[in-house]
C-alpha positions as CSV (number, residue, x, y, z in Angstrom):
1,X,103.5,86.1,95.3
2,X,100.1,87.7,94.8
3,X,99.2,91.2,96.3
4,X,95.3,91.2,97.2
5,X,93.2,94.0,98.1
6,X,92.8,94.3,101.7
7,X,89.0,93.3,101.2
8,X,90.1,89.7,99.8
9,X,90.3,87.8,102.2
10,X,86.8,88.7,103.4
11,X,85.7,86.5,101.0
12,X,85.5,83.2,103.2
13,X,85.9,80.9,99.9
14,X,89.0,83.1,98.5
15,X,90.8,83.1,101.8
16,X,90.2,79.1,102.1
17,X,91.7,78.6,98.5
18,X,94.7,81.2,99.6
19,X,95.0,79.2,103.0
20,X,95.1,76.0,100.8
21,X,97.4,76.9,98.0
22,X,100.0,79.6,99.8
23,X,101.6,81.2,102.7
24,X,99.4,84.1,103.8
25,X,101.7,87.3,104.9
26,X,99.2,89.6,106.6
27,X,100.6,93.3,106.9
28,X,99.4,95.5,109.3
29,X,99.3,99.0,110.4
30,X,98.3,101.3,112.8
31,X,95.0,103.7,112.1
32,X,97.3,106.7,112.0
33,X,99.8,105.3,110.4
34,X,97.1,103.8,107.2
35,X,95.8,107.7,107.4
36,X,99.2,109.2,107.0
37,X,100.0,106.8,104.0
38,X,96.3,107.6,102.2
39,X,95.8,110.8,102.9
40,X,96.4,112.7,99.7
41,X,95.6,109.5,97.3
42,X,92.2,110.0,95.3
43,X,92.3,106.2,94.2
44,X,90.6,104.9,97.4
45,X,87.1,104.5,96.6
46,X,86.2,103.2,100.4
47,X,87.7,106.2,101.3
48,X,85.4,108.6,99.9
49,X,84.1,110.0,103.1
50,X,84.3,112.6,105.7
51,X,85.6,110.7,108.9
52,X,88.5,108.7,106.7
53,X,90.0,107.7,110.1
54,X,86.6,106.6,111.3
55,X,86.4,104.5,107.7
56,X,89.7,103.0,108.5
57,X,89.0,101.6,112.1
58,X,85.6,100.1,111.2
59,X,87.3,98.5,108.1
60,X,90.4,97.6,110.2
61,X,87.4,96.2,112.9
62,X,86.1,94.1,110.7
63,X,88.7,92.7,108.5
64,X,90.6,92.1,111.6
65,X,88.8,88.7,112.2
66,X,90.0,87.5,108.5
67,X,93.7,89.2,108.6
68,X,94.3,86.8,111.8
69,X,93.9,83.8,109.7
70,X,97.1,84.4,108.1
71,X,100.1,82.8,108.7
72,X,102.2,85.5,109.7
73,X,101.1,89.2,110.4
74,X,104.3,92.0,109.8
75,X,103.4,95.4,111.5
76,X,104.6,97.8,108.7
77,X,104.1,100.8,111.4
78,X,106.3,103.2,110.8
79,X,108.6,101.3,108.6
80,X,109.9,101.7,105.6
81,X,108.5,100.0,102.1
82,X,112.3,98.5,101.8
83,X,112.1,97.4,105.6
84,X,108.8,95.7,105.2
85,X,110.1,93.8,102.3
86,X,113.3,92.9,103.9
87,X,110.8,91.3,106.6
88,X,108.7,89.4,104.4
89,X,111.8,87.5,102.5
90,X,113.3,86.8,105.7
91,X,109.6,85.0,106.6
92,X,109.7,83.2,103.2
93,X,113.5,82.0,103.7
94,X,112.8,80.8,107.2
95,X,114.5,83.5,109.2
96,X,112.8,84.8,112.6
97,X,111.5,87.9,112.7
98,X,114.0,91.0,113.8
């Protein structure tokens, strides 16, 4: 399992090679929900601007076309970091989504 940042796969010959050698497991989020999770992290170089919740829908706008390509998308709205990963083993053993 490799954790990329969310800029990664914007890279059209990285996500090809990801597409060709794995499962892609694209998580999601709501703008508020990406803001509430951010908000007091100083670590976020993209971040470093005024309208942060601005920044985060035009990043979410366009990385949106790329995060599709993966093979499943988990919302993590809302959820919990244990919940999310609960989610993402039962992808990876074959179990439907609850």
């Amino acid at each position: 399992m490799i954790a990329t940042g969310g800029g990664a796969v914007t890279d059209a010959e990285s996500l090809q090679l990801m597409k060709e050698r794995g499962f892609l497991i694209g998580l999601s989020a709501s703008p508020e929900s990406i803001m509430e999770r951010i908000a007091q992290m100083q670590t976020r170089p993209l971040m470093n601007t005024k309208d942060k919740m601005k920044r985060i829908k035009e990043l979410m706008s366009h990385r949106s076309p790329y995060y599709r390509e993966a093979d499943t998308i988990i919302d993590t709205t809302a959820k919990s970091v244990e919940t999310t990963i609960e989610e993402i083993l039962n992808v990876l053993h074959g179990e439907p989504k609850s």
